[in-house]
C-alpha positions as CSV (number, residue, x, y, z in Angstrom):
1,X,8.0,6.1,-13.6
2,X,10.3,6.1,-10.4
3,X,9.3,4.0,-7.2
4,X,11.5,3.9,-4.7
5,X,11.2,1.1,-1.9
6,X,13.0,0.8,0.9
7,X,12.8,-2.5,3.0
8,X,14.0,-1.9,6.5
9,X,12.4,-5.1,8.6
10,X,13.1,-8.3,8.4
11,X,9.5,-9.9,9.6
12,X,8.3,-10.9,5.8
13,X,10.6,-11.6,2.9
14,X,9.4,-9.9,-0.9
15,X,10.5,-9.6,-4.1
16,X,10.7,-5.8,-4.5
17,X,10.2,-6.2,-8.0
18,X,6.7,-7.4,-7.3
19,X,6.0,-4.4,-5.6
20,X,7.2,-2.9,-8.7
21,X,4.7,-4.8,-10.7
22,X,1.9,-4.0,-8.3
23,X,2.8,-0.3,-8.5
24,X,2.9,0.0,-12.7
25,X,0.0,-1.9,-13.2
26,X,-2.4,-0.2,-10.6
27,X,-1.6,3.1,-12.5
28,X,-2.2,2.1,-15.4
29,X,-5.6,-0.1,-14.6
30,X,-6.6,3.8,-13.2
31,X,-5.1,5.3,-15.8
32,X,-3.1,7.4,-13.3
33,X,-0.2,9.6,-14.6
34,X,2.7,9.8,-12.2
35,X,6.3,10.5,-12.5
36,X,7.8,9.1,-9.2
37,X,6.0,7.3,-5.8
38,X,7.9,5.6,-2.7
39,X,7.0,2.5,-0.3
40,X,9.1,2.0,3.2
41,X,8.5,-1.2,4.6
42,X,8.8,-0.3,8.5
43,X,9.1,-2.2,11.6
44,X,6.0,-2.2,13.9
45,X,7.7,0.2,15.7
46,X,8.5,2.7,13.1
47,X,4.7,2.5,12.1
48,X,3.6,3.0,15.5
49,X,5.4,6.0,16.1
50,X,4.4,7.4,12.3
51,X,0.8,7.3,13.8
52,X,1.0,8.6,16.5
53,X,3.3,11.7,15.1
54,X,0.7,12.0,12.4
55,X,-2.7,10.5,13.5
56,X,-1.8,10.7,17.8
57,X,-2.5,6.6,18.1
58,X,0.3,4.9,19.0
59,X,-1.1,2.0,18.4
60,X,0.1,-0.6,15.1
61,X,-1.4,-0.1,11.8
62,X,-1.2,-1.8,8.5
63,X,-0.2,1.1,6.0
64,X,-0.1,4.9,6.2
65,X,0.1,6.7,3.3
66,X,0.6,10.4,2.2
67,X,-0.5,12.0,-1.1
68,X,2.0,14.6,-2.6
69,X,1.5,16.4,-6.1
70,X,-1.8,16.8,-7.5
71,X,-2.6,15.8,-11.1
72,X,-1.8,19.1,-12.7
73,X,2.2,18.9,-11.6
74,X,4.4,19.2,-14.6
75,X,6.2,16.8,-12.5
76,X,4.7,14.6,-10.3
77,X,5.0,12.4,-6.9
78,X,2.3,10.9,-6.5
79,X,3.2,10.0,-2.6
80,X,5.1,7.8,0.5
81,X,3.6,4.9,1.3
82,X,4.8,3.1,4.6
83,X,3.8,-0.6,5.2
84,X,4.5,-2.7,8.3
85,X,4.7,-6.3,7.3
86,X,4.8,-7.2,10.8
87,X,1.1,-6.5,10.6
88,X,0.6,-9.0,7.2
89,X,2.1,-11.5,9.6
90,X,0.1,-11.4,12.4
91,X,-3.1,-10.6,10.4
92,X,-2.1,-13.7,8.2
93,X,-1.4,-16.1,11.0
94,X,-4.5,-15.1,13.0
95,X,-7.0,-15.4,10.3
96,X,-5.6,-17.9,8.1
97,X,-4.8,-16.2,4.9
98,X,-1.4,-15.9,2.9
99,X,0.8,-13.5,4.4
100,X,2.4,-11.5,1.2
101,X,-1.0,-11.1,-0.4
102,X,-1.9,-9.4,2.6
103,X,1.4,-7.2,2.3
104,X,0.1,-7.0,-1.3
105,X,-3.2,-6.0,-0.5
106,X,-1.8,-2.7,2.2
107,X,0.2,-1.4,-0.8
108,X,-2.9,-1.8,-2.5
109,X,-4.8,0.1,0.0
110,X,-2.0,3.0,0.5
111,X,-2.0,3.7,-3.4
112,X,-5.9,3.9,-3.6
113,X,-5.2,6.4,-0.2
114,X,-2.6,8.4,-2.8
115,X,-5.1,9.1,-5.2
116,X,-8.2,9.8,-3.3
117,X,-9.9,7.4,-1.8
118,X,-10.4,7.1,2.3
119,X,-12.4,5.1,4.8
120,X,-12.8,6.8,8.0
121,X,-16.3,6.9,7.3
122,X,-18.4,3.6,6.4
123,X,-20.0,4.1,3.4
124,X,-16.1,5.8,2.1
125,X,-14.6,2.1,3.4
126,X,-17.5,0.0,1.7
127,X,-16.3,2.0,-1.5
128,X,-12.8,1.3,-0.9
129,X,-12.7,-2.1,-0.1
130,X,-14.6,-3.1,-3.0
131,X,-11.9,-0.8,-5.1
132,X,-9.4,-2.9,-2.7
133,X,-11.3,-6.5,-4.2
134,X,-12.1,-5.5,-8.1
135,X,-8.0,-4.6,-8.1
136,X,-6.2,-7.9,-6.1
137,X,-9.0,-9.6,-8.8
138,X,-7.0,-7.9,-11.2
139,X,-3.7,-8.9,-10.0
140,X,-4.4,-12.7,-9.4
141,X,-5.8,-12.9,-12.8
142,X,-3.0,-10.5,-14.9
143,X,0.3,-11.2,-12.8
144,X,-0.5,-14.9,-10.9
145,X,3.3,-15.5,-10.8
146,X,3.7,-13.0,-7.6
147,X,1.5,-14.8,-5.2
């Protein structure tokens, strides 16, 4: 498997082999079968101007992601996946949590967008936050070392 990340801010520090980590081991608690996936971590202002190009709302977001090959590819990418730590800050700060597990949590919540799963509607988001919990459960439990 192939990820590509690309880090251009400077607002939160990672390891990117974390993300990594994160990436392998969500495929393979879904059993997904991918060939290659990419993460940008973006300035607020490069993820503002990806929503409004794609969603027309200029305003900031956590993660936007979008799904490529479907599961019968010979070959396949399974998506992009840009993040604006910026966001992980400021959510972080303002509600008292840890900052990187909330960067942890948006790559989290872009892979479960890249195979399938939305939450523009409410009883779609109730599903995917649960999907968001049961998995960071996962993580704290399997690979402790990241956070």
């Amino acid at each position: 498997m192939k990820i590509h990340i690309e880090n251009n801010q400077i607002d939160l520090s990672f390891d990117k082999k974390n993300i990594i980590k994160i990436v392998k081991t969500f495929l393979a608690f879904y059993k997904i079968k991918a060939d290659e996936a990419a993460i940008y971590f973006v300035t607020e202002e490069e993820i503002c101007k990806l929503h409004e190009d794609f969603f027309s709302d200029p305003s900031p977001t956590d993660c936007i992601s979008f799904p490529l090959d479907s599961e019968d590819e010979p070959y396949r990418i399974l998506g992009e996946i840009f993040v604006c730590p910026k966001t992980a800050v400021q959510y972080a700060k303002n509600n008292h949590t840890n900052s990187l597990e909330e960067l942890y949590l948006y790559v989290v919540h872009g892979l479960l967008h890249l195979i399938g799963f939305d939450d523009i509607e409410e009883s779609d988001r109730s599903i995917m936050r649960a999907k968001e919990k049961e998995f960071m459960g996962y993580l704290k439990h399997n690979l402790p070392n990241i956070f």
